[in-house]
N, C-alpha and C positions, 0 to 999 in steps of 0.2 A: 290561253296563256298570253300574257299581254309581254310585248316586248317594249314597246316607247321609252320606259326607265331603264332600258337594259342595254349592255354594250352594242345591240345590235342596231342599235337609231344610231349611232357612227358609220354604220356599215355600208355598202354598196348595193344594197338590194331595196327594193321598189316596197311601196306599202301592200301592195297586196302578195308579194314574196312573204314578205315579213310574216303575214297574216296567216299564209299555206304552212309556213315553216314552225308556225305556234303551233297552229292546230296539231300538226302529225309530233311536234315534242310534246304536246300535253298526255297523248296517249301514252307513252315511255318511260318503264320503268329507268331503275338507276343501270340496271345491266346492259337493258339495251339501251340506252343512251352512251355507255359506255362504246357500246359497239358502233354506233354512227360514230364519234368522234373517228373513230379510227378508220374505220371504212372511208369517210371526206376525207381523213388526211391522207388516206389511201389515193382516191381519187385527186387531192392534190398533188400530188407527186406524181402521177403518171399523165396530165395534160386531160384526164377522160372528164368530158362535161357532160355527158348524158346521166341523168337519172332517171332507171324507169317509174311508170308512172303505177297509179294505186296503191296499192297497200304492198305490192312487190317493190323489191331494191336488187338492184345488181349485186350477182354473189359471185365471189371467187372462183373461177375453174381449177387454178392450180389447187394443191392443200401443202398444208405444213404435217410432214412427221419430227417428232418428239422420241427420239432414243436414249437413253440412262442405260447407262454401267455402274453399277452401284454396290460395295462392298460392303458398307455399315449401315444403307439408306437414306444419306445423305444427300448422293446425287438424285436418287427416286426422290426423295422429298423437294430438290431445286424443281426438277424434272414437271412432276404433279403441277408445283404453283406457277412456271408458267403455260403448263396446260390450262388452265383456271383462268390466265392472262388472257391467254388466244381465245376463250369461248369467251370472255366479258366484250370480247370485240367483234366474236360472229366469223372468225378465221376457223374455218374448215381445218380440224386439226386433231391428229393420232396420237396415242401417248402408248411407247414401248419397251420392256424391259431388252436391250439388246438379244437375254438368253434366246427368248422367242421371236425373233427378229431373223428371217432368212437375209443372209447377205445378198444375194441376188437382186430380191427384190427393190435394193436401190438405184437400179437403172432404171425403176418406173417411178422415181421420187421426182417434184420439183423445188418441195424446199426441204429443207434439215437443218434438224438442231441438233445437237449432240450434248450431251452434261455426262460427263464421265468422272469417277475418282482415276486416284491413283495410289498404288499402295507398295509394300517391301519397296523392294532397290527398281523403282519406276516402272513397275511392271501393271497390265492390266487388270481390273478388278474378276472376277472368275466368273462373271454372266457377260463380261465384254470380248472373254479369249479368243472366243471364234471367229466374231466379225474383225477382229484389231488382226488376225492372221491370215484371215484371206484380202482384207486391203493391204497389208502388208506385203502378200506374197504377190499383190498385183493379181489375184483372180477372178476379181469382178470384172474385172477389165476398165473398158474410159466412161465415165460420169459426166460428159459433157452436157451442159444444159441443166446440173443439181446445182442447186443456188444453196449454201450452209454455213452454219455457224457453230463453233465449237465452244463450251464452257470447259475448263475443267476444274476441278476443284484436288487439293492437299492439303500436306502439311510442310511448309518451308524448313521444319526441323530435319528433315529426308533431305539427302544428296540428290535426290532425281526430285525435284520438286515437281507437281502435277507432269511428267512425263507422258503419261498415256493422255491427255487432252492437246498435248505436243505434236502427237504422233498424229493421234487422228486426223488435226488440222493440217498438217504435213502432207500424208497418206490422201486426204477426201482432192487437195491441193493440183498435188502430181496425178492423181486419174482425174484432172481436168474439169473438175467440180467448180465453180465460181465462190470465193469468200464475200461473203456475201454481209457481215458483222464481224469485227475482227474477236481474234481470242482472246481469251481472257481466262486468268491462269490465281485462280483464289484459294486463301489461306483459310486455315481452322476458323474464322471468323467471315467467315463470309454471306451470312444473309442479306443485307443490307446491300451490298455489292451482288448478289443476285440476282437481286430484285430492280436494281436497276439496268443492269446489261439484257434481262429479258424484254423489259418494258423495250428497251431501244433497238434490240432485236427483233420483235416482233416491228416496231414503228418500219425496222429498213424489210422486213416481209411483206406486210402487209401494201408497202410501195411498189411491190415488184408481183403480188399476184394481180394475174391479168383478170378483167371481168366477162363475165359469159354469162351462164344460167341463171333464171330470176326466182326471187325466193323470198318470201315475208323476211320485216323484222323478226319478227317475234319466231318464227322457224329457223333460225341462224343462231340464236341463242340457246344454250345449252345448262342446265344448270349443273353446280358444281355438284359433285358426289361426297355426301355426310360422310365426314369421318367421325370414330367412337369417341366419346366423350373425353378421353384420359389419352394423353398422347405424349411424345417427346417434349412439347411446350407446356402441357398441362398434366406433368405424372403423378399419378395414383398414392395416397401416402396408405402403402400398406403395410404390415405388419409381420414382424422376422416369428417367424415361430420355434426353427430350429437353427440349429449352426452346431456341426456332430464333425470332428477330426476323423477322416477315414483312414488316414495313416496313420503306420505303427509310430510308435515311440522312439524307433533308432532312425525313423527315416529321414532322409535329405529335404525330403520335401512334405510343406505344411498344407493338405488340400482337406477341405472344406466341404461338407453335405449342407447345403442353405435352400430351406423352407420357406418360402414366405406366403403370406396369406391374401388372396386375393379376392375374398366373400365384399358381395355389392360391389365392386367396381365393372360388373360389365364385359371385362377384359377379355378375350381368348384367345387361345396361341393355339397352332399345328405341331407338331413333330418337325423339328428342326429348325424351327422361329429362335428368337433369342429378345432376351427381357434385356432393356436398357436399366440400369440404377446413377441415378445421382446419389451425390455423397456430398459428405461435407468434409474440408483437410483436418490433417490432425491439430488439436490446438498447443500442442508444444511445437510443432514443425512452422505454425501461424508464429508464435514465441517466440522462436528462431530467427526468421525470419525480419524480423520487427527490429527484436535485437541487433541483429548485424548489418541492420540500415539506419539507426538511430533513428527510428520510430516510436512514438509509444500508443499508437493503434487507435487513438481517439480522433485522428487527424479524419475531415470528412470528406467523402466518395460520393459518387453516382449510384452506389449500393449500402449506406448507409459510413457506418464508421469505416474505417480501414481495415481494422479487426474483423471486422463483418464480412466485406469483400473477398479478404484474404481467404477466410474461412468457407463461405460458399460461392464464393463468385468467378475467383479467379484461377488459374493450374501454377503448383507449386512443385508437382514431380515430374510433370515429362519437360524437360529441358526444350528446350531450340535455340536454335543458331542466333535468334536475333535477340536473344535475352542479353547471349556475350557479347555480340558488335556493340548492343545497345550501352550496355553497362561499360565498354568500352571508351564509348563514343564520352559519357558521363564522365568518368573517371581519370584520374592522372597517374595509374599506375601503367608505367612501362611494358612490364611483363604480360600484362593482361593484353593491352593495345598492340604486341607482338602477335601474342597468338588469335588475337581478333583477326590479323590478319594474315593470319594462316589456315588455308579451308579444310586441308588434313585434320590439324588439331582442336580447330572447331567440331568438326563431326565424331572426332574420337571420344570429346571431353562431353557430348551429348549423348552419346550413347551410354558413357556411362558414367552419368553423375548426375542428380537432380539441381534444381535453383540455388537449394541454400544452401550443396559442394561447393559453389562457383561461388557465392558471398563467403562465406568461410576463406577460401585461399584467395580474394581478392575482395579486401572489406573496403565498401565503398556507401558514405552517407549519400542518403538520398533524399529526396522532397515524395510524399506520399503520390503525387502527380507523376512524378518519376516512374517510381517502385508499379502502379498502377502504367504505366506508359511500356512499362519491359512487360507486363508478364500477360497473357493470353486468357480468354476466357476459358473456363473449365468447363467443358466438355461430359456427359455422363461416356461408364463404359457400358458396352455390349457381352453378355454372357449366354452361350448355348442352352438351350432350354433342356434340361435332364429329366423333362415329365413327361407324359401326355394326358390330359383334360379328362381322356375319354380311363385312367386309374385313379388320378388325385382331385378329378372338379374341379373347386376353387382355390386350389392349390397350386404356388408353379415352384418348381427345383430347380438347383442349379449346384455346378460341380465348380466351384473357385478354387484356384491355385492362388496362395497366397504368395506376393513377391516380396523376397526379402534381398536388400543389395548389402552385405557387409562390406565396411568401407577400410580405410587404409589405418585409421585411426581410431579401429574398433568399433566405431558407433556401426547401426544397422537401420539402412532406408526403408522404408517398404514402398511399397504399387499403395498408391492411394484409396484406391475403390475395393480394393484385396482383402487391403488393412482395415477399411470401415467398416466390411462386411465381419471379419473373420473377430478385430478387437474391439472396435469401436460402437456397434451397433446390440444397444441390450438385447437380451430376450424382449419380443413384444412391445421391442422400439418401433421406430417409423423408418420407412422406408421408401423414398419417390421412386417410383417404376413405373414402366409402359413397356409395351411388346412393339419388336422391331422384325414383322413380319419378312421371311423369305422362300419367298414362292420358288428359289434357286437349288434348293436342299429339301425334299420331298419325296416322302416313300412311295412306290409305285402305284399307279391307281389300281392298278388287278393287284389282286393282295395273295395271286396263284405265281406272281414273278419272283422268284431268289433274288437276294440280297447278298450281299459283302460290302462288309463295314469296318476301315482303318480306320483308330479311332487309340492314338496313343496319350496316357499321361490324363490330362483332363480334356482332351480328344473325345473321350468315351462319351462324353455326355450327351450329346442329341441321339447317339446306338443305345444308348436306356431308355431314350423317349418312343425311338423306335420299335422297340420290342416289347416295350408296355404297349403300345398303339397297333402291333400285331398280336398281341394276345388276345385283347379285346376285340379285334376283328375276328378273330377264328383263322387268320389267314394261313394258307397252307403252302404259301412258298416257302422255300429252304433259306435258312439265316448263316450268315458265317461271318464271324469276329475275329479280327485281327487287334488285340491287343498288347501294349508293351508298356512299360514301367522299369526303374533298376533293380529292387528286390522282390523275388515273390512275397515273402511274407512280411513285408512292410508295405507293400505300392499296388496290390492288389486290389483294384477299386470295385467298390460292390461284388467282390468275388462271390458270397452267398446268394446274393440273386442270379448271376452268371450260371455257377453252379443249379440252381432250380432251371433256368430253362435249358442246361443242356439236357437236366434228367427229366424232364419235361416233354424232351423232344421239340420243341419249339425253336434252340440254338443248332441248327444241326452241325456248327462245327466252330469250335474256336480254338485258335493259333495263338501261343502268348511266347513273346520275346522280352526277357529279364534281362536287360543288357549287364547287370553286373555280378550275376549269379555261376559265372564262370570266366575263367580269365581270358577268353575272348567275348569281346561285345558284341552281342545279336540285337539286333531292330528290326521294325515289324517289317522292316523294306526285304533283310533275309527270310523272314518267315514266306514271304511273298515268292521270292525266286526258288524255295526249297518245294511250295506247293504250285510252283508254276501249272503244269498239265493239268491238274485239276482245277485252277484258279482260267487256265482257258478251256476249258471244257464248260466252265459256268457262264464265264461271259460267252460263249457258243450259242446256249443255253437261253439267252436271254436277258442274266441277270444285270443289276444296275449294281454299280461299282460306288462307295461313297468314302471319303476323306475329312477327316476333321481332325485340325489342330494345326501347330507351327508351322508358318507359310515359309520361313527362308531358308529349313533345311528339310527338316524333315517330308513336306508335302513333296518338295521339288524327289528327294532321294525316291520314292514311294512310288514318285511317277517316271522315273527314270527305270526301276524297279519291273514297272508294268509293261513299259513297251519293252523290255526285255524279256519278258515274258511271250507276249503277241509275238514277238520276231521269232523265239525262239521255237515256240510250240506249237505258233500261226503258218511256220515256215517261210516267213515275210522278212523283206527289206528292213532297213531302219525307218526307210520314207513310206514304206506300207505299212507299219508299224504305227507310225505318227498321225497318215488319214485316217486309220482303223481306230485309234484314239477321239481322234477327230470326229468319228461318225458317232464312238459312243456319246460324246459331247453334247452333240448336233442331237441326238436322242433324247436327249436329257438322261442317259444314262451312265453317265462317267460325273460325279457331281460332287466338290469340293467346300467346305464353308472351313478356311485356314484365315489366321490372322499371327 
């Protein structure tokens, strides 16, 4: 490599430098080139001017761990890329889901990183619970000499915005941890903003690990691990095959059996994974829209026409708070600029009202720059996977509840991704998908352990993946279903399959709570306290305990439900009650996927 034309005849190093420093870059890939950068600038920041000699380089003694809490795999996704960061630079470095992460073991850590979401009213994501409670509760004890940085990632539409990425840098803080990169607290839009707080993240680690053991380039480099072809960035256009109403005709509620066809793409999912879908908005709600900004959709984007944007690019039903400051901030109506600045009825009038509520009762012309400047990228959603591979192959299911919000003036919103699926997507349409693997929610490896499975509403649906996925096994541990719905004979979801495995023998027991089939309301949280003794006899027993559906009431009732039970039947405290919780956690046997 000749350097004479290159910035480096500015430089301070002698010709025959020049000439050692060619030779060893000629041999270097683009990886490990990356990695020297960082390692010299490593070595610049710490004063150290030795480099060993041959084909060995001074390698880090300390290491960096990489911990995620991750609800929808979002944070696992920041989490991964700057795993991939640290190994382009030869940084000695772990990548772990908190679930499997002993808290203890960060008193032998010297660096951290932390990427957590945050989800409901600021609470931890359900593979973070454990660790976020024993630093909380101060039981790891002092962290002195853990060098860390925390990400966190939300959604600023939530009153607790990224709360749990709050806490932990709070929490790692006060047990005497050193901040070591400051937080950083990111919205639904935050790749780009990731991507740069890692890079700078690692620049201030990679400063502060100390050098020891000698070790090749080309041994410090690590290559990254192939992901499958069809992903969150690049999903699958597969093909809807069914879409079958499982509810009756009188019921309240509209849910949905959705087939879609997954032949050649590759794809596979476990029992209790869930499939992301993109969608596209409705194009009267796009309409709407347009309308009541004095747009006429031709105006041009970064995504084509504005029409365009609107339709696939950007979110038009879930509201957030800075939609109305923004449109605020724009606008000359009084009223509006009142309640922009009031955070009560900012968070009320989000909760329940989408974009173009908020244009309707405050109609404000806009510039397409505007209208694009208020509203957020769109987002695919996450649906529990209702199959398992090893009954339907290249098949995946899914159990959607369709949302409908009837409004004040008659008209009726729906759930975006709900509404694509259930109206707007023909037979044998197209469909972008990818699987959003969790390793969090997982049937027992010995397929000889009992099972119980709360599973209300469209809750049910990863307990039909599971029970398909035990059939096929032959597995002979005991199953028990705790289902609920409001009418038996309108909301009974898959009852004729239910039915087959209890006569089957396969279901050995299922609980159903109809809350409105008598004029008091029963929930599956009652059916739980009525079979208390028996329900701890199982977990005695061994079995793994699993929850799915409504994180802000229902999950929480279910589990207040449970340690009423352990206290009750366990003969236990509240606070033995709560480790006993605690331990099934730590087991991976108490395990949750609520949203």
């Amino acid at each position: 490599m000749q350097l004479k034309d290159s910035p480096f005849n500015l430089s301070p190093l002698s010709d025959e430098q020049q000439r050692q420093l060619g030779q060893v870059l000629s041999t270097l890939n683009t990886q490990q080139l990356a990695w020297m950068s960082g390692y010299l600038y490593g070595l610049s920041q710490t004063g150290n001017q030795g480099v060993a000699t041959s084909a060995a380089v001074a390698a880090p003694s300390g290491s960096l761990t990489i911990l995620f809490g991750s609800q929808t795999g979002n944070a696992k996704g920041v989490a991964s890329a700057i795993k991939a960061q640290a190994e382009a630079r030869g940084l000695p470095v772990t990548l772990a889901s908190m679930a499997d992460y002993k808290p203890k073991q960060l008193k032998k850590e010297s660096h951290l990183l932390v990427v957590v979401s945050t989800y409901g009213e600021g609470e931890p994501p359900e593979s973070a619970v454990d660790l976020f409670e024993q630093l909380k509760k101060g039981k790891i004890g002092k962290l002195d000499g853990l060098k860390f940085a925390v990400l966190g990632l939300g959604d600023s539409s939530y009153e607790f915005f990224c709360q749990t990425g709050k806490d932990f840098d709070d929490f790692l803080a006060k047990a005497g941890a050193e901040r070591i990169y400051e937080l950083a607290s990111l919205d639904v839009d935050y790749q780009d903003a990731a991507k740069t707080w890692g890079e700078q993240a690692l620049n201030a680690i990679a400063a502060t690990l100390t050098t020891g053991t000698a070790s090749s380039v080309a041994g410090a480099v690590q290559q990254a691990v192939g992901h499958s072809q069809y992903s969150k960035e690049n999903p699958f256009p597969a093909r809807l095959s069914v879409n079958q109403k499982i509810t009756g005709r009188d019921s309240t509620k509209d849910i949905r059996h959705i087939e879609i066809n997954l032949a050649d793409s590759g794809l596979t999912y476990q029992p209790g994974d869930a499939l992301g879908v993109w969608f596209d908005n409705d194009v009267e709600l796009v309409g709407e829209v347009l309308a009541l900004t004095g747009l006429s959709g031709d105006e041009a984007t970064a995504h084509g026409t504005l029409r365009a944007a609107l339709t696939t690019h950007l979110e038009l039903t879930r509201l957030h708070g800075g939609f109305i400051t923004g449109l605020a901030d724009i606008s000359d109506n009084a009223a509006l600029k009142d309640l922009a600045g009031d955070k009560a009825q900012v968070n009320a009038l989000v909760a329940s009202a989408q974009v173009v509520d908020v244009l309707k009762r405050f109609p404000t012309v806009l510039t397409a720059e505007q209208l694009v400047g208020l509203l957020r990228p769109l987002t695919p959603r996450l649906y529990s996977i209702a199959s398992a591979q090893s009954e339907v192959e290249e098949e995946v299911h899914l159990t959607v509840g369709v949302v409908r919000y009837p409004q004040e003036d008659g008209t009726v919103r729906s759930g975006a991704a709900s509404s694509y699926l259930a109206d707007r997507l023909i037979e044998d349409g197209e469909a972008r998908v990818f699987v959003e693997h969790n390793d969090n929610f997982r049937l027992p490896q010995n397929p000889d352990t009992p099972v119980i499975m709360v599973g209300p509403g469209t809750g049910i649906a990863p307990f039909r993946a599971f029970m398909q996925e035990r059939e096929a096994q032959g597995a002979e541990g005991k199953n028990w279903l705790f289902f609920g719905n409001p009418h038996f004979t309108q909301d009974f979801l898959y009852q004729v399959e239910w039915q087959r495995y209890v006569k089957s023998g396969l279901l050995s027991k299922i609980s159903l709570a109809f809350s409105r089939d008598q004029a008091n309301k029963i929930y599956v949280q009652d059916r739980l306290r009525d079979a208390g003794l028996e329900l701890y006899q199982w977990l005695e027993a061994g079995a793994h305990f699993y929850v799915c559906g409504d994180a802000n009431k229902m999950a929480k009732d279910v589990q207040e439900a449970l340690l009423e039970v352990i206290a009750e039947h366990g003969h236990k405290s509240r606070e033995e009650a709560e480790e006993y919780l605690s331990e099934l956690r730590r087991a991976k046997r108490y395990q949750r996927d609520v949203y």
